[in-house]
C-alpha positions in Angstrom: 0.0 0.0 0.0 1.6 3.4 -0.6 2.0 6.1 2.2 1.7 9.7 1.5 3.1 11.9 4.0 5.3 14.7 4.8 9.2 14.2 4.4 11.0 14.3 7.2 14.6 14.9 8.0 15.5 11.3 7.4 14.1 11.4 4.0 17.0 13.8 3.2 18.9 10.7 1.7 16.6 8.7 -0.9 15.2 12.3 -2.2 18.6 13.8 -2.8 19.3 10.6 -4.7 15.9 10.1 -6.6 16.3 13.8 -7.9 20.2 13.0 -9.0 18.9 9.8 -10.5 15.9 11.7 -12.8 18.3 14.6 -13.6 20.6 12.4 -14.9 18.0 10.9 -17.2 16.9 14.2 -18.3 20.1 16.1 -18.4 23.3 15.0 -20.4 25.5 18.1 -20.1 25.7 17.2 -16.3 25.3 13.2 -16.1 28.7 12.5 -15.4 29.2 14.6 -12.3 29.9 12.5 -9.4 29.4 14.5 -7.0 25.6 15.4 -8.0 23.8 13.0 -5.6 26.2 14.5 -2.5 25.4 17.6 -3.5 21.5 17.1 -3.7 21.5 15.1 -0.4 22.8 18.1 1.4 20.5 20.1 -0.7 17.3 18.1 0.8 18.5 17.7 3.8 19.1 21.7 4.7 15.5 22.2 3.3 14.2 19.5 5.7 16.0 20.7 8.9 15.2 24.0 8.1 11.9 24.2 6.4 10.4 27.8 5.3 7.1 28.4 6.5 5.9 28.3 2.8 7.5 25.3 1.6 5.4 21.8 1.4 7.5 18.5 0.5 5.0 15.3 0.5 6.8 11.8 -0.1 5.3 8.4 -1.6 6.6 5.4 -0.2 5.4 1.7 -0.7 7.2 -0.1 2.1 10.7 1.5 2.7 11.5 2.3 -1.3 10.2 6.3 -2.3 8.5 5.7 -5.3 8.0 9.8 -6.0 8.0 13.3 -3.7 6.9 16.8 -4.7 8.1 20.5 -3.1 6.3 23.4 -3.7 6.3 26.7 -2.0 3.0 29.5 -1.6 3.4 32.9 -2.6 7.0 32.1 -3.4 7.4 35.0 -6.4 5.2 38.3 -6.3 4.8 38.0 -10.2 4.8 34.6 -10.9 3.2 32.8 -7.4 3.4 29.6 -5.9 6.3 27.6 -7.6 6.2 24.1 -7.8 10.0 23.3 -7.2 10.6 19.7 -7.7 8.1 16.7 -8.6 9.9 13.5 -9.5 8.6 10.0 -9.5 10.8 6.6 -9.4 11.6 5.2 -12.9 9.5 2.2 -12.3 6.6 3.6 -10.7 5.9 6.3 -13.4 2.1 5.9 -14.6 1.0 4.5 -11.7 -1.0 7.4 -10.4 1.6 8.2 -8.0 3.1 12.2 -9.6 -0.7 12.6 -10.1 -2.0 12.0 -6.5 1.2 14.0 -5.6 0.3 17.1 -7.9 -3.4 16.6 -6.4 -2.1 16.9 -2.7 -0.2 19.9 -3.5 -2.4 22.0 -5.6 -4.7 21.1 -2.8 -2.3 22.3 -0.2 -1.9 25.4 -2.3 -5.5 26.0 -2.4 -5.8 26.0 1.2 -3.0 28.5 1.8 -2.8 30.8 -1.5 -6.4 29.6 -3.3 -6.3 33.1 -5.7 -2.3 33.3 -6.5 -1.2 31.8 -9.8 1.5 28.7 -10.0 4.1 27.8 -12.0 7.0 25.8 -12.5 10.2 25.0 -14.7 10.5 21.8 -16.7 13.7 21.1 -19.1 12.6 21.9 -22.6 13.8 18.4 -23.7 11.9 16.5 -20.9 8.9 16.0 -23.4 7.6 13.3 -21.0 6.9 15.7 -18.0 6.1 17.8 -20.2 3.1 16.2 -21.4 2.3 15.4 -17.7 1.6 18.7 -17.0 -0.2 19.8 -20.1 -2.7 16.9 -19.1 -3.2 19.2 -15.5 -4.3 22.0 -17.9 -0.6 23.8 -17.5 0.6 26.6 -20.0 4.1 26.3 -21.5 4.5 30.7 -21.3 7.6 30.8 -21.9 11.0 29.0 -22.8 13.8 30.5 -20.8 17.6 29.8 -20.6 18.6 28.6 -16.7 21.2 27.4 -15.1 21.4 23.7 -13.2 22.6 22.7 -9.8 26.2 22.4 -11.4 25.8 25.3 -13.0 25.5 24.2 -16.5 23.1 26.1 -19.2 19.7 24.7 -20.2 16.4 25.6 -21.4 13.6 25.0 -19.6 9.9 25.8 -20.3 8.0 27.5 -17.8 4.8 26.4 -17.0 1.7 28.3 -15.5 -1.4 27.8 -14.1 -4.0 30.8 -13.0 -4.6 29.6 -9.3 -4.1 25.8 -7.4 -7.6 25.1 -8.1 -6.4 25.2 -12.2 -4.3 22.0 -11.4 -7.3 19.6 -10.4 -9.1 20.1 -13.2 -7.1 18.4 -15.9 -7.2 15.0 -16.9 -3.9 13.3 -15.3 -2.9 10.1 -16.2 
């Protein structure tokens, strides 16, 4: 049965690593940098000890393996809104339901805390499978930009918007 819940602390480790692990899939220019899933680790883990008051990270787990986690943040941009930081999903567990029930908890959370603020996020230009994932929550591709990655490489990424949270539910996930 899978778990949704909050991360905690000792989550730090398997999201750093699930993040490297789907970066690397997505991003070539930085796929051989070993010291990306160290990096991300510590990454998590500060955002975990030390939480902002707007940030919401929600974790699915099926026994002790993560099979996907989302963070977003309310209000985080006076222009744009509520950002939706980081959704990943295991490999293996991808069209099971599970980055759908995560987007549903979190455009839920965001309803509860900034219901009239727009959202957006930023998804790699290439990624044409997330992509598609988040035209199906009704999602906007305004604008391709040019950004830079953990490691500091160069890539473009699309970014997507939606008016308000309540936008999010009412697209057809998979």
């Amino acid at each position: 049965m899978i778990e949704y819940r909050e991360a905690r602390v000792t989550d730090a480790r398997v999201i750093g690593s699930l993040h490297a692990q789907n970066f690397r899939e997505n991003n070539s220019s930085e796929a051989d940098s070993p010291a990306l899933p160290t990096e991300l680790i510590k990454h998590w883990r500060s955002l975990l000890e030390h939480p902002a008051d707007s940030q919401y990270i929600q974790v699915a787990f099926e026994d002790e393996q993560l099979l996907g986690f989302i963070c977003v943040y309310a209000k985080h941009d006076s222009v744009l809104g509520s950002l939706i930081d980081n959704l990943h999903v295991d490999g293996n567990s991808r069209t099971t339901g599970i980055g759908s029930s995560l987007m549903t908890r979190a455009s839920n959370w965001l309803a509860a805390c900034s219901k009239s603020v727009p959202v957006y996020l930023h998804v790699l230009e290439s990624n044409q499978i997330a992509r598609r994932f988040y035209e199906r929550f009704n999602a906007t591709n305004s604008e391709t930009i040019a950004m830079e990655t953990h490691g500091g490489a160069r890539v473009t990424n699309c970014r997507y918007t939606w008016s308000n949270p309540q936008a999010i539910n009412t697209g057809k996930p998979d």
